[in-house]
C-alpha positions as CSV (number, residue, x, y, z in Angstrom):
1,X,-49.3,27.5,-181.9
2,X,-52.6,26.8,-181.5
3,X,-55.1,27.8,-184.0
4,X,-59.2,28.8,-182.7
5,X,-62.2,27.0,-183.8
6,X,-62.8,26.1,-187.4
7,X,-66.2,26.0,-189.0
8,X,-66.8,23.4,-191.5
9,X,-69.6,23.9,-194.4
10,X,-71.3,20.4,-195.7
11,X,-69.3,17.5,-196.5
12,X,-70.9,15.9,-200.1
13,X,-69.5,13.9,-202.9
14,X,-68.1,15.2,-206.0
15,X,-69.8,15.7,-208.5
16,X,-67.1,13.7,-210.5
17,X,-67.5,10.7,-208.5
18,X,-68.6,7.4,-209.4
19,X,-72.3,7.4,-208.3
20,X,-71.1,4.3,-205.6
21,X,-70.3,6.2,-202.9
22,X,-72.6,7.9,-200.4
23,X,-72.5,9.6,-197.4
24,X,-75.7,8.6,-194.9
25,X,-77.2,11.7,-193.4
26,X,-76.7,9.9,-190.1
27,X,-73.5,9.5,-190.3
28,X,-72.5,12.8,-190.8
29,X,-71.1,14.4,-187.4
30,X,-68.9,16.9,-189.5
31,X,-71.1,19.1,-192.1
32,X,-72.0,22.5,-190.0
33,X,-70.1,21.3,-187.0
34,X,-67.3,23.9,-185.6
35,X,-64.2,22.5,-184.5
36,X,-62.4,23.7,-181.4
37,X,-58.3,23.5,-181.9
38,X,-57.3,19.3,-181.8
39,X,-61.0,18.5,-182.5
40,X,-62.4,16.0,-184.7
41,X,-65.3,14.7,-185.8
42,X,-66.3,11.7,-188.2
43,X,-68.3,10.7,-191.8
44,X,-69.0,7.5,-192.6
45,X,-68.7,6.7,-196.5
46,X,-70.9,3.7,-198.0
47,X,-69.3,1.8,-200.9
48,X,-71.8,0.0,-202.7
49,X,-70.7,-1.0,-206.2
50,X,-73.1,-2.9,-208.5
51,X,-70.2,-4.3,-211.2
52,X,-66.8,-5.1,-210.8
53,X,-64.2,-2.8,-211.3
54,X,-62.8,-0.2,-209.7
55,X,-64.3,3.1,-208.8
56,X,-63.1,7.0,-208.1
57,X,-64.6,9.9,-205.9
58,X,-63.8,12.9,-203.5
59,X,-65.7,13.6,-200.4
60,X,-65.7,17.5,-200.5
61,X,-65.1,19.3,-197.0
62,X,-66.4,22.5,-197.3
63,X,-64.3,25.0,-194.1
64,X,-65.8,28.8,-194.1
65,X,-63.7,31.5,-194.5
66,X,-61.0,28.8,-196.0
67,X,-60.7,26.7,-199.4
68,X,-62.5,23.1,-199.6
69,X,-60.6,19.9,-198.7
70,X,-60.7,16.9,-200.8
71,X,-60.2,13.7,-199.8
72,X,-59.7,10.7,-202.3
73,X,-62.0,7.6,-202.3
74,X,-61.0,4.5,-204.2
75,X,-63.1,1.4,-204.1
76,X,-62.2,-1.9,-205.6
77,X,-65.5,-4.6,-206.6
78,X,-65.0,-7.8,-207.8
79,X,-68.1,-10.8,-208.8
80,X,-68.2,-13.9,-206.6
81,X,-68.9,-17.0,-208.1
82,X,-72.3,-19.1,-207.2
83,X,-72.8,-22.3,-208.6
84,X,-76.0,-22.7,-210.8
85,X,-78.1,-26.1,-211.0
């Protein structure tokens, strides 16, 4: 069965999310786009963690006329080791 286009709204981050992730406005081929049946399209998510540990988000996919998709981010961060002297 095929299904006819889809409209997607903006794709964002969570509010919930740990502030490490971001979505570049360039990157971003998806928010507004509409979808033809078997399309795709592509978002780039930066991770860039200042402290080790790990980290939590969603990226929210807004679809009109449907309910949001969430997607789970998990980012792991770890300290490397420089010698001083």
């Amino acid at each position: 069965m095929a299904l006819g286009p889809v409209t997607l709204g903006v794709v964002s981050i969570g509010a919930t999310s740990d502030p490490v992730f971001t979505i570049p406005a360039a990157s971003d081929e998806c928010s507004n786009a509409t979808l033809d049946s078997g399309g795709s399209c592509s978002v780039e998510v930066l991770f860039e963690a200042q402290a080790a540990g790990e980290f939590t988000g969603v990226a929210d996919i807004a679809v009109v006329d449907n309910a949001p998709e969430a997607v789970s981010l998990i980012g792991s961060a770890s300290l490397s080791q420089h010698d001083v002297g």
